[in-house]
KOLKOL-544076 format. One record per residue (C-alpha): x, y, z; residue number from 1. Coordinates in steps of 0.1 Angstrom, whole numbers, plus 5000, padded with zeros to 4 digits. Layout:
<atoms>
{x=X; y=Y; z=Z; k=NUM}
...
</atoms>
This chain:
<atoms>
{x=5000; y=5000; z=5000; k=1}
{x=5015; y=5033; z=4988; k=2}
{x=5018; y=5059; z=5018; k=3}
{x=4997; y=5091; z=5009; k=4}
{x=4996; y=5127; z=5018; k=5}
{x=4964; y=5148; z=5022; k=6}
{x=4977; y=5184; z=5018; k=7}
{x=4959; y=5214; z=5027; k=8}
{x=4932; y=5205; z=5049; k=9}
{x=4909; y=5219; z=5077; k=10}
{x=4910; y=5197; z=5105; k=11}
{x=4884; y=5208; z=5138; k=12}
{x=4887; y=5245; z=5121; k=13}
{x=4926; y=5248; z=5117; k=14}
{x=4936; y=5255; z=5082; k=15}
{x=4963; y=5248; z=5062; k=16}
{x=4973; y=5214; z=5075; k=17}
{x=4985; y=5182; z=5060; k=18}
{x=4981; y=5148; z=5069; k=19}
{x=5008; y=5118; z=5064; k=20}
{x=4994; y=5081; z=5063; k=21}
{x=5015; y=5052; z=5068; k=22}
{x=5004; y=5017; z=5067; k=23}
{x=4964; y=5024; z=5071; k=24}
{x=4972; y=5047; z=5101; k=25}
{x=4973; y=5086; z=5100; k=26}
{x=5014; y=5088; z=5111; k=27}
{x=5019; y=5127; z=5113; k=28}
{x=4997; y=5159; z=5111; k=29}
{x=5013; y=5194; z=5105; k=30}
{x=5021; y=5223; z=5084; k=31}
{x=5041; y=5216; z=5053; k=32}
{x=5050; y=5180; z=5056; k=33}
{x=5078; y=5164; z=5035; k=34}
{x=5064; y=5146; z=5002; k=35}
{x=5090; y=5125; z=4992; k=36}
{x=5075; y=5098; z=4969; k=37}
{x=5043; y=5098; z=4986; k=38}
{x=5007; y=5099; z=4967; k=39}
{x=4996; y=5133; z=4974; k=40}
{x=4956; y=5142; z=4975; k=41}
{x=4956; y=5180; z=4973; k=42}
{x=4920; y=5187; z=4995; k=43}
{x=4921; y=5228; z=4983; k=44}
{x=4912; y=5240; z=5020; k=45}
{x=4885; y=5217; z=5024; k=46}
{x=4874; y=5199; z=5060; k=47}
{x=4889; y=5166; z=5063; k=48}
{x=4865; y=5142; z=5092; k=49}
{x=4865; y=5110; z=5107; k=50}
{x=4847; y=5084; z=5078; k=51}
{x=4811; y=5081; z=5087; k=52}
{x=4791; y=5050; z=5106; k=53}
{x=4760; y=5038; z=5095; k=54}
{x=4753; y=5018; z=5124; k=55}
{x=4719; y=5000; z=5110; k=56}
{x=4719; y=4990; z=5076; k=57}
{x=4705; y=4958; z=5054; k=58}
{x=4733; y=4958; z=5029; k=59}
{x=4718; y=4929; z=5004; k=60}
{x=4684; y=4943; z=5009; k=61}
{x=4699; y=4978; z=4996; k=62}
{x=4715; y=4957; z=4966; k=63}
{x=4686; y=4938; z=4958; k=64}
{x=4665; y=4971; z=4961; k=65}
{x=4680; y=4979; z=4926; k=66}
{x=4665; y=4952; z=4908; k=67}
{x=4633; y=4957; z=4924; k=68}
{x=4600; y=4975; z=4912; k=69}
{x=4593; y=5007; z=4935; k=70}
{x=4557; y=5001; z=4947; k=71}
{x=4551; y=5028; z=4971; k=72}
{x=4552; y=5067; z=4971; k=73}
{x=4563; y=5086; z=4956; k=74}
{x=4569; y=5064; z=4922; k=75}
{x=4532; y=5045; z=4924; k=76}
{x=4507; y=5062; z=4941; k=77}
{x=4475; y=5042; z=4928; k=78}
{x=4466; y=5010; z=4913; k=79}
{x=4465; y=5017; z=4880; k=80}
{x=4505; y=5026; z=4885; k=81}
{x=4509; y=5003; z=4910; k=82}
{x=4495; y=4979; z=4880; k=83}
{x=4520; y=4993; z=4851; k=84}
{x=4550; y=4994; z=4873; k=85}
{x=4543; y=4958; z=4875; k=86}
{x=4536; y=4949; z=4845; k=87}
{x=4565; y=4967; z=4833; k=88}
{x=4594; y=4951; z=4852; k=89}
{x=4617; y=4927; z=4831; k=90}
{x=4615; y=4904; z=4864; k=91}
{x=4646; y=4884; z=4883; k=92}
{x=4643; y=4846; z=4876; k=93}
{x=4612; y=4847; z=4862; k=94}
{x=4597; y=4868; z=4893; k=95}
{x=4586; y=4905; z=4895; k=96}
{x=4602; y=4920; z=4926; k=97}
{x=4582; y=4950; z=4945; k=98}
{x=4596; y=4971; z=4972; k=99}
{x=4583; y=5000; z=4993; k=100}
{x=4548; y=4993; z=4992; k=101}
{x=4524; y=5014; z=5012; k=102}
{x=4488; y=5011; z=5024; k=103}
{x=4478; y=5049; z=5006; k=104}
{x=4487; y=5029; z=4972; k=105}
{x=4457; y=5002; z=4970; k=106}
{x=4451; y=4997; z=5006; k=107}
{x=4460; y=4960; z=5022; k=108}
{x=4470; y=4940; z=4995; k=109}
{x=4468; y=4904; z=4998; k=110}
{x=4471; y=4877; z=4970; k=111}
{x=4432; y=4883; z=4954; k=112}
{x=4440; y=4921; z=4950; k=113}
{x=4476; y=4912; z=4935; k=114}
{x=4462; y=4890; z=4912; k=115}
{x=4439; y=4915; z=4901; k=116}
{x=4471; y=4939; z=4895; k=117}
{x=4493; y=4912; z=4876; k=118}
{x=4484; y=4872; z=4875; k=119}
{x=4507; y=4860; z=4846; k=120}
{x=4541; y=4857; z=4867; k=121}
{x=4551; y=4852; z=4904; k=122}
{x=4548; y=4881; z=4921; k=123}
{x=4562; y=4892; z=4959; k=124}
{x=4564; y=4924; z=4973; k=125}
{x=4579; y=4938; z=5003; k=126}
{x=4560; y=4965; z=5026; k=127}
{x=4581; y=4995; z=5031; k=128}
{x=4586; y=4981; z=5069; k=129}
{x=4604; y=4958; z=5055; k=130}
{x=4585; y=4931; z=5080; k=131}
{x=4559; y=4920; z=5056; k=132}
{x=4559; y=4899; z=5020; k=133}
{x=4528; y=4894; z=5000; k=134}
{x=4526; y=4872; z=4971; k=135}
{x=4499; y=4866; z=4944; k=136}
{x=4487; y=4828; z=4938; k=137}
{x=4516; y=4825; z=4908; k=138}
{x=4541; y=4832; z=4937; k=139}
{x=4523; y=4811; z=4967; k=140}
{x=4522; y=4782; z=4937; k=141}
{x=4557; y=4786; z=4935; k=142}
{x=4569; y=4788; z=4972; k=143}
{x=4546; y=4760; z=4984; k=144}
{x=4530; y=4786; z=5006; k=145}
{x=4495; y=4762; z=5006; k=146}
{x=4518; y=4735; z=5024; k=147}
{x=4540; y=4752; z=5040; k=148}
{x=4544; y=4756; z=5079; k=149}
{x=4557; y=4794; z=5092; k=150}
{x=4547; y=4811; z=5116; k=151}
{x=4546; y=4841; z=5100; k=152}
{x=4517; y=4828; z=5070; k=153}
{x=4483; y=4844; z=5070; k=154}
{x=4456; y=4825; z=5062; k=155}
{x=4420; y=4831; z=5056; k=156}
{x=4393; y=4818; z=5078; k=157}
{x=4394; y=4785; z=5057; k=158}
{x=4429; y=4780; z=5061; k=159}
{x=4440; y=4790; z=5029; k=160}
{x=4468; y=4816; z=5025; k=161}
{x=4462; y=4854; z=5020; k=162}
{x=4497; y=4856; z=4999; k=163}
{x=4509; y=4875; z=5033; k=164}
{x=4539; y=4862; z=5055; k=165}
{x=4557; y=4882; z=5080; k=166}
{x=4591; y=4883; z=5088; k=167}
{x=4601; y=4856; z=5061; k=168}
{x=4632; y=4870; z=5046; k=169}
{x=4650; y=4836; z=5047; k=170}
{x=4624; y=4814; z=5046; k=171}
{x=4611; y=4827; z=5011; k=172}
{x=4646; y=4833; z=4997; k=173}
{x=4652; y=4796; z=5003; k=174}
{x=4623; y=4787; z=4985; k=175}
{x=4630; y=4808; z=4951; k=176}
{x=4653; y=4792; z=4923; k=177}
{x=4684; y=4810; z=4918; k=178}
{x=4673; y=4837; z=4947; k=179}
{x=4715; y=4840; z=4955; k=180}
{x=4725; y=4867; z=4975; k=181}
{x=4729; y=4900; z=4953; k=182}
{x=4764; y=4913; z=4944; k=183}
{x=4774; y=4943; z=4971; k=184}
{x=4798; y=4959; z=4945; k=185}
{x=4774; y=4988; z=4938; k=186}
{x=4768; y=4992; z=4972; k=187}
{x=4802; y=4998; z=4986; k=188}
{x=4805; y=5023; z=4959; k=189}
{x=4771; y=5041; z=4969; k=190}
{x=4784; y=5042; z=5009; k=191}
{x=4820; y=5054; z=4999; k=192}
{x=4802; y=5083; z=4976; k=193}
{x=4785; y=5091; z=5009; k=194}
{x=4816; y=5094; z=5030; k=195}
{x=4807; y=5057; z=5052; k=196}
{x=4835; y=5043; z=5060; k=197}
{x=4822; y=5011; z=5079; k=198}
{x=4783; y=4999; z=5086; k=199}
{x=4764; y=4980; z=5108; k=200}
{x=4744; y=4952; z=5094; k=201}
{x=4716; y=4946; z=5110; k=202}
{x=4699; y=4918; z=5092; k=203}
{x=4688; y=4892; z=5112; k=204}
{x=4697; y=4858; z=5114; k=205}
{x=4723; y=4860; z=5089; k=206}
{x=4732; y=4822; z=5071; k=207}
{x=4767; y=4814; z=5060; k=208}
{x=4755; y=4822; z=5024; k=209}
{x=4750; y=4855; z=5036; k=210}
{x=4777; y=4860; z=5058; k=211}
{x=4798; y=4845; z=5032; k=212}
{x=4788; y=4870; z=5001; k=213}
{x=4797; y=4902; z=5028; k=214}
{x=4832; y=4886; z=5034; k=215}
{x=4836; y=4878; z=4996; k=216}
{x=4828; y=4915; z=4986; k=217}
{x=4850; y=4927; z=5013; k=218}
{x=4882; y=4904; z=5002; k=219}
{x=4874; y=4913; z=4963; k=220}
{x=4874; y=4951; z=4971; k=221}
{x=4835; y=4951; z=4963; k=222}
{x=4828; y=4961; z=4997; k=223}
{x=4856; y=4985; z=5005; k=224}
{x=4837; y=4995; z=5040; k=225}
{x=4845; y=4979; z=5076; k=226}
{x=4814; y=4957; z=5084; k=227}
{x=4795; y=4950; z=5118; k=228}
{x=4770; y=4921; z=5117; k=229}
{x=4743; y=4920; z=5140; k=230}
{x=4730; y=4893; z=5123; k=231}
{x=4757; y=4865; z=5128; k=232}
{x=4746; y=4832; z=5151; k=233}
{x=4750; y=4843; z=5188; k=234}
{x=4776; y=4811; z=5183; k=235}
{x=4799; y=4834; z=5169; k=236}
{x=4827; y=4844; z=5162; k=237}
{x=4834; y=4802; z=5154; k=238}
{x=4803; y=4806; z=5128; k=239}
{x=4832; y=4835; z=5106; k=240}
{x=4858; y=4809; z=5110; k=241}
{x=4850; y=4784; z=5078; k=242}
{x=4834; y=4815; z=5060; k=243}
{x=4848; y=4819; z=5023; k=244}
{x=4873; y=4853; z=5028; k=245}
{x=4876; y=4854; z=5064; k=246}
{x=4908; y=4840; z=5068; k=247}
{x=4927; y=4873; z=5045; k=248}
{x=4940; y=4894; z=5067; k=249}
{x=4923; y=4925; z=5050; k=250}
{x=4888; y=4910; z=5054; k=251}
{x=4893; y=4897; z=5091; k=252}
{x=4905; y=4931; z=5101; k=253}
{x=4876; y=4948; z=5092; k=254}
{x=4845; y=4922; z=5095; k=255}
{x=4834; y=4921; z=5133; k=256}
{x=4806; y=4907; z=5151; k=257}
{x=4781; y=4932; z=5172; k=258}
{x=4755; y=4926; z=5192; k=259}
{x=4727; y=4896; z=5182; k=260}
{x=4698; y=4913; z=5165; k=261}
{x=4663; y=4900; z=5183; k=262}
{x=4633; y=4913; z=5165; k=263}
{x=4601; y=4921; z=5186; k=264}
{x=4580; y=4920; z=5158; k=265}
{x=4542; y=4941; z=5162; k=266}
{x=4531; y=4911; z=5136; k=267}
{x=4531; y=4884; z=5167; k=268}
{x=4541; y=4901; z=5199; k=269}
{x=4567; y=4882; z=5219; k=270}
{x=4566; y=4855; z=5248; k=271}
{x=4584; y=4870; z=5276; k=272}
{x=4598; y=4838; z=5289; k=273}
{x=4614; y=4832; z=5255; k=274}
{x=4629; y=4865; z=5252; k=275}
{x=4639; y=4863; z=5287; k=276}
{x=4655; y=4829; z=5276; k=277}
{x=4675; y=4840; z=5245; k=278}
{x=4684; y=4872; z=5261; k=279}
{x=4696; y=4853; z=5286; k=280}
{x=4720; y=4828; z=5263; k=281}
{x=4730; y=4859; z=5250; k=282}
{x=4744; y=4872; z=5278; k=283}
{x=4752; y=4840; z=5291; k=284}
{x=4782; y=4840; z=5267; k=285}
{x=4791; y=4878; z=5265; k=286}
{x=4774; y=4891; z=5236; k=287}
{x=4747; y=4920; z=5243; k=288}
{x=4719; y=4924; z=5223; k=289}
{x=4703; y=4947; z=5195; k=290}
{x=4663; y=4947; z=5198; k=291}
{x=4644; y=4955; z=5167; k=292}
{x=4614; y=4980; z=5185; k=293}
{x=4592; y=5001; z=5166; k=294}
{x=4561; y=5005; z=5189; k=295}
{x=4555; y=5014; z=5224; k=296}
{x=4537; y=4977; z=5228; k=297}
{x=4574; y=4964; z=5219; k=298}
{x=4593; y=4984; z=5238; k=299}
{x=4578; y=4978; z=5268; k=300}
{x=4580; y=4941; z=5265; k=301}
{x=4619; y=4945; z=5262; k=302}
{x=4623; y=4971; z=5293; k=303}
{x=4604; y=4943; z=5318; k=304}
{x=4623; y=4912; z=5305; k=305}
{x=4656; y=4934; z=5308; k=306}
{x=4646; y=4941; z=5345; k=307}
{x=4641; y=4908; z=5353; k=308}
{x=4672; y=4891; z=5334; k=309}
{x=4693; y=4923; z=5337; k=310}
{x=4709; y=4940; z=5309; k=311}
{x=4750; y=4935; z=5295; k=312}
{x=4766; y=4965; z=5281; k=313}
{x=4768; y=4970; z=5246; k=314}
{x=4728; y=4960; z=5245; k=315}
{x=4706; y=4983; z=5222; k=316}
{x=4674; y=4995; z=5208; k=317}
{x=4673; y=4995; z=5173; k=318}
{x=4649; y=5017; z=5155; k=319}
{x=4628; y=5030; z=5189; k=320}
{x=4604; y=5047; z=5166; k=321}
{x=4581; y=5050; z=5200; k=322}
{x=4598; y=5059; z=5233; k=323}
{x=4573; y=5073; z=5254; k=324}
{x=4587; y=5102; z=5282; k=325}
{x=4577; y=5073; z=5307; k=326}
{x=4603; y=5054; z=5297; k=327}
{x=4632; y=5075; z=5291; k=328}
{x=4646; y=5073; z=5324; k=329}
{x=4641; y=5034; z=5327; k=330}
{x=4662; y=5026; z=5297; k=331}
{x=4692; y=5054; z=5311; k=332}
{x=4692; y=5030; z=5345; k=333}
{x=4695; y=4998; z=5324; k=334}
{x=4727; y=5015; z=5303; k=335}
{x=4707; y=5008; z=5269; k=336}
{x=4720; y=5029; z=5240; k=337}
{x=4696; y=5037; z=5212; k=338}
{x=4703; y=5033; z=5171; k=339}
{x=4676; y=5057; z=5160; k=340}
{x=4667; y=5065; z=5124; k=341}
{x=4654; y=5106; z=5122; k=342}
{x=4657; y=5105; z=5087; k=343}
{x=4624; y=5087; z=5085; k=344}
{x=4607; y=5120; z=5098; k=345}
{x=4618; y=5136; z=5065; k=346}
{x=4610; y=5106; z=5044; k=347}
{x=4577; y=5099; z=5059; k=348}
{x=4569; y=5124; z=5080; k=349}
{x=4534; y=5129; z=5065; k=350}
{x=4521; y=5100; z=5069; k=351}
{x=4532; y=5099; z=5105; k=352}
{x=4508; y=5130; z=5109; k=353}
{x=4476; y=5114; z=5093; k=354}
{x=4481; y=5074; z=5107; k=355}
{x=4501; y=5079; z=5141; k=356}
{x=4480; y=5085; z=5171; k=357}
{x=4483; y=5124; z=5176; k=358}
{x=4492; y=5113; z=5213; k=359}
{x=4526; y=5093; z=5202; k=360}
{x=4536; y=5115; z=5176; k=361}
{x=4556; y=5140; z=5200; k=362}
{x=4578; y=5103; z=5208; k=363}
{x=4588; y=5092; z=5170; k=364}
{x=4624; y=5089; z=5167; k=365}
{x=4633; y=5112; z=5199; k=366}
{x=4669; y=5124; z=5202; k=367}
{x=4675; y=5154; z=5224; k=368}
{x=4654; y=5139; z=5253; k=369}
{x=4678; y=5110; z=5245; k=370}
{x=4708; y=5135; z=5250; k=371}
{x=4696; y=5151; z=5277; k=372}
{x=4692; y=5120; z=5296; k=373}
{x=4725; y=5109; z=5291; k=374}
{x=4716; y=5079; z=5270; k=375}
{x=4741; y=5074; z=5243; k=376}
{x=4725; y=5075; z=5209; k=377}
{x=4736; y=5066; z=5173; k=378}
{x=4721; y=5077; z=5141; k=379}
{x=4715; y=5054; z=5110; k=380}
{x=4698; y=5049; z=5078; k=381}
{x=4674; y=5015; z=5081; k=382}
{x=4681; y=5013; z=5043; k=383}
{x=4668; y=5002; z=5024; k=384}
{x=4639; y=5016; z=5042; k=385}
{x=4646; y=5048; z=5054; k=386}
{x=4671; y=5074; z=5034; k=387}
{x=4704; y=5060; z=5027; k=388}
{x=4726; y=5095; z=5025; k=389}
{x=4735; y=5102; z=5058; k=390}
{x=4739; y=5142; z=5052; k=391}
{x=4700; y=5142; z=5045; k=392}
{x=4700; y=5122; z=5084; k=393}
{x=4719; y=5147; z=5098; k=394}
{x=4693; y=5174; z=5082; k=395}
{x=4664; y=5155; z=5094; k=396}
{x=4676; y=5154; z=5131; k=397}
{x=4687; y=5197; z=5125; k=398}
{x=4647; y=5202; z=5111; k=399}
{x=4625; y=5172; z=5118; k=400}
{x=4605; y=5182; z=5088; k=401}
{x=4582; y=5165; z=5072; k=402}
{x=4579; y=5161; z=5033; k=403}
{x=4556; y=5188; z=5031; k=404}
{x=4574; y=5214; z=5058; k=405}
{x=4557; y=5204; z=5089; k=406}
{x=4575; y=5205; z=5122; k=407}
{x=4571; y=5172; z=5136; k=408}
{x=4590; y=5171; z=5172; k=409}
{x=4603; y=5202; z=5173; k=410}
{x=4613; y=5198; z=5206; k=411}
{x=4635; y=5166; z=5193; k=412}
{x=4659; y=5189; z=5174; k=413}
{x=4699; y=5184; z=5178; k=414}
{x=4725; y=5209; z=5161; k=415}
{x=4743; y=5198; z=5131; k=416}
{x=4774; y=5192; z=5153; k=417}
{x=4760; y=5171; z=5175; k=418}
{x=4740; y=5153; z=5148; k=419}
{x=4772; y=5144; z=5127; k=420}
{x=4785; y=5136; z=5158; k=421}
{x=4761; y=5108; z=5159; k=422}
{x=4776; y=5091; z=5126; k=423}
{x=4811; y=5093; z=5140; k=424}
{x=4808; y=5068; z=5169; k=425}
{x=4830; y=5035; z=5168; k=426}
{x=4806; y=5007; z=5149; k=427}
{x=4815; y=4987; z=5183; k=428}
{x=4804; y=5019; z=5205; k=429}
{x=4773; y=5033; z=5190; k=430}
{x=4766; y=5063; z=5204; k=431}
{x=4805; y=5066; z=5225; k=432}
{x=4825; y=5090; z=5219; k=433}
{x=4828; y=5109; z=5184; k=434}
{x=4860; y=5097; z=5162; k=435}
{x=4889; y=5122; z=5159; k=436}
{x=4914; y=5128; z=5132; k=437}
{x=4947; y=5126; z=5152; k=438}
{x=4981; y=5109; z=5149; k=439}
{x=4974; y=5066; z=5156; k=440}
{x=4939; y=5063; z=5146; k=441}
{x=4928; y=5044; z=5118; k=442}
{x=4928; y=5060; z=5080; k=443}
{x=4892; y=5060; z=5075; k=444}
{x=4886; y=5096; z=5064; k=445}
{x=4865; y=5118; z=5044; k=446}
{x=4868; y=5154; z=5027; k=447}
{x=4838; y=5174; z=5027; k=448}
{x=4826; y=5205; z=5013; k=449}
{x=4808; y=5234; z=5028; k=450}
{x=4779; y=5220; z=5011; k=451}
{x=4783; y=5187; z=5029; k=452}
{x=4792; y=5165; z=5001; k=453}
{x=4822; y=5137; z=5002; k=454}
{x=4848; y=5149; z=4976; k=455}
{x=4870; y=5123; z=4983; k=456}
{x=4865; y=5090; z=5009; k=457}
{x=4894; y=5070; z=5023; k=458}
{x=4894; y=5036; z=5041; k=459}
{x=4927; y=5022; z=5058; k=460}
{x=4949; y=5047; z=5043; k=461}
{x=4932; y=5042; z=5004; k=462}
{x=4913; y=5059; z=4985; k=463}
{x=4880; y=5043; z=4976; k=464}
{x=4860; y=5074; z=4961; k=465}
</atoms>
């Protein structure tokens, strides 16, 4: 690896400077450093800052995203386009592929209404929650759906399926031909664009298939970005050891294990004594835990089975959509951090303000309460199903405003400091302290305009955008 210079930078509002990276490390940092036969990245007087965390992300979901049909707002906004965009899509394998569907399109869809909107080939697509698949009778004929035994299958009152399964990610990607995990390669380009230098997966109960696609785009240069999975068996870190790419030094260097993602899904609220139980096994072998909550019902679930197993640093709420004031102080005394997602005010703000209860929409996506509690909190993107670009995050959190201009939490607001602040946590510390350029830390660095774009993104001392 070449060494490189970054000349003429603003570093924490001192002009002028120059930084000197050495073997993935940032060696030196002063006026007018030596060049020698280094690579030099002239940054004209821009701000040089720590690369950015996304600390909740579904990388293949974002990749597959891009062969996918959009099915929600703002593309499709009625059936007849809901029908077209359909109709329209080449297909994967013989299947049409929907995303971002929303009940303001056509209201619930199940497989009758589907059908209705395009019969000829399977058909699935994904609610913009991401929690929820419906399929048309081509795609339950395919899947074995009538047969099949999940929990998360609807069925009619005579037993048949409605063509809607929750929380089936694996389950129905097991059960389509040639359904292989997407290539990441235009993903890791999208994140270094953005200035992310390392992201949090939080897909659940990652498989070796999928835990070996992350560490093959990582060793191949696909995936340039350090990677956090939330998602690996809480067996790990044995279930990395036989995983294709794991063993190059590059890849095991920057693919870690986090906390193991539990999902308190709305669709089938929890048992506690099971969620005491895994939380418990969890624990039992040192790993925290990262609870999917996006409703007050949900939350409060997790806050009494914590109080009666007891909680393990490092444990999380992702999402917390709902915190109600009530329980702000309960999960400071249990040491929880939260991974919170403000961007989704922006992106969906309006609809918060016609379907959310007006009593719980002052406690959507809270972060200065958070703050001012002294609860460590960590921004992120959800995406594919909240905003990917972490600048329009850091907006959201400035604003909170909706699509249309409405204020929705004012009182929620955090300044833009504090806000980037929130992407520059460790992935391993969500919510700790913010990263610093100085002498010893890791390479991972991005130049940014006034304007808050990356001009240029660096990962371990290279130069990926």
């Amino acid at each position: 690896m070449s060494d490189l210079v970054i000349a003429n930078c603003a570093i924490e509002a001192v002009a002028g400077l120059d930084i000197r990276i050495e073997s993935g490390l940032i060696a030196e940092i002063g006026h007018n450093l030596r060049r020698s036969n280094d690579d030099v990245l002239d940054s004209e007087g821009n701000d040089i800052i720590p690369g950015l965390c996304d600390h909740h992300i579904h990388l293949h979901a974002l990749a597959a995203r891009r062969a996918s049909v959009d099915c929600g707002p703002p593309f499709v906004r009625s059936s007849t386009e809901l029908a077209a965009a359909l109709n329209d899509s080449p297909g994967i394998n013989g299947w049409v592929r929907g995303v971002g569907y929303f009940e303001s399109v056509s209201g619930e869809l199940d497989r009758e209404r589907l059908d209705r909107l395009h019969y000829a080939r399977p058909v699935r697509i994904q609610h913009r929650s991401g929690a929820l698949w419906i399929l048309n009778t081509a795609g339950i004929e395919v899947t074995g759906l009538d047969q099949a035994n999940h929990p998360g299958i609807e069925r009619d009152s005579a037993g048949c399926p409605t063509g809607r399964i929750w929380r089936a990610d694996a389950w129905l990607r097991d059960r389509i031909p040639g359904n292989t995990p997407p290539s990441l390669k235009a993903v890791g380009s999208e994140l270094a664009a953005l200035g992310i230098t390392s992201v949090t997966d939080a897909t659940p109960d990652l498989d070796v298939d999928g835990i070996t696609s992350i560490a093959d785009a990582m060793s191949k240069g696909d995936l340039p970005q350090r990677v956090h999975l939330l998602g690996a068996p809480v067996s790990s870190p044995s279930a990395l050891e036989d995983v294709s790419g794991w063993s190059t030094q590059s890849t095991s260097a920057r693919l870690t294990i986090g906390p193991y993602k539990i999902v308190l899904a709305d669709s089938g609220l929890p048992d506690l004594d099971e969620l005491a139980r895994t939380i418990t096994e969890c624990h039992r072998v040192g790993r925290a835990i990262a609870a999917h909550s996006v409703s007050r019902e949900t939350l409060l679930i997790l806050l009494a089975v914590l109080n009666e197993v007891g909680s393990l640093p490092g444990d999380r709420i992702e999402h917390g959509a709902l915190i109600p004031a009530a329980s702000i102080e309960e999960i400071r005394r249990l040491g929880l951090t939260v991974v919170t997602q403000p961007g989704f005010i922006a992106d969906r703000g309006d609809d918060y303000l016609e379907h959310v209860d007006h009593a719980d929409q002052q406690d959507l996506y809270r972060c200065q309460s958070l703050i001012d509690a002294s609860i460590p909190i960590a921004f992120s993107s959800d995406a594919p199903y909240g905003p990917l670009d972490p600048w329009t995050v850091i907006a959201a959190a400035e604003h909170r405003r909706t699509p249309k201009g409405i204020v929705l939490g004012g009182n929620e607001t955090v300044n833009a400091a504090r806000a980037l602040d929130a992407y520059l946590s460790r992935s391993d510390d969500p919510g700790g302290p913010a990263r610093r350029v100085q002498v010893g830390a890791p390479a991972d660095l991005v130049l940014v305009s006034g304007s808050r774009r990356a001009l240029a993104t660096i990962i371990g001392g290279r130069q990926v955008h």
